[in-house]
N, C-alpha and C positions, 0 to 999 in steps of 0.2 A: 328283562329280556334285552339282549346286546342288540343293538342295531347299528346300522354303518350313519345313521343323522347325526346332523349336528345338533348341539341347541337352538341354532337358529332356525334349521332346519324344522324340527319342533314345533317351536313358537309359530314359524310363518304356520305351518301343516294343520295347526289348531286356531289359528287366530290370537294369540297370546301377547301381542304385544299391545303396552298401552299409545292411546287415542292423543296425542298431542295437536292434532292438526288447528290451528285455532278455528279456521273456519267451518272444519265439522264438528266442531263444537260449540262453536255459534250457531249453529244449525241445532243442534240438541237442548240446545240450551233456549233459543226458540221457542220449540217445538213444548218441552216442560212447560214455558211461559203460558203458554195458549190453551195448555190443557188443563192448567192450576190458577183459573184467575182469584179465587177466594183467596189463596195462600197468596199472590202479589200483592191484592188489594192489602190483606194484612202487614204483610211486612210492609208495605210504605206505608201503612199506618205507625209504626215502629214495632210490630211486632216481629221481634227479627227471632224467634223460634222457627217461626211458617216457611223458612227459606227451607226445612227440613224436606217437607215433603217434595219438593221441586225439584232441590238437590239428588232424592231418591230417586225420582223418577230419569234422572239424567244419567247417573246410574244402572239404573234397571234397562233403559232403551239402550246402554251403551255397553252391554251385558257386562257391567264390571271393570271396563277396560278403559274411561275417560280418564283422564289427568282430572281430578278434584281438583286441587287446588287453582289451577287455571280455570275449572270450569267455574267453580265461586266465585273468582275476582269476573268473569266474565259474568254472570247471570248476577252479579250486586252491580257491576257497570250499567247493565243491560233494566234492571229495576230502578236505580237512581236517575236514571234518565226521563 
């Protein structure tokens, strides 16, 4: 269907752009911590598989649209601490 939007237009109307803000993602990234302590407690044992489910969850709260890669350096910051 032709419509007169832009893509921006778009994106904003759906929510379609990704999540960079670092602080709302440090918020997210939180929030995973608090709800996954078995998967922290493991991965700072060194099982560094368990960051999986965290990561997922950060994800799923973030329907899809976090920056990964800033949110992993952020939530392995946030665990080696």
């Amino acid at each position: 269907k032709n419509t007169n939007l832009t893509a921006n237009d778009i994106a904003n109307k759906y929510n379609l752009y990704q999540i960079n803000d670092e602080k709302r993602i440090t918020e997210l990234v939180s929030e995973a911590i608090k709800n996954n302590p078995k998967a922290c407690e493991d991965y700072r044992k060194g099982k560094k598989s368990s960051i999986g489910p965290i990561m997922g969850e950060i994800h799923r709260t973030s329907n899809g649209l976090v920056n990964q890669k800033l949110a992993a350096e952020i939530l392995e910051i946030k665990l080696n601490s």
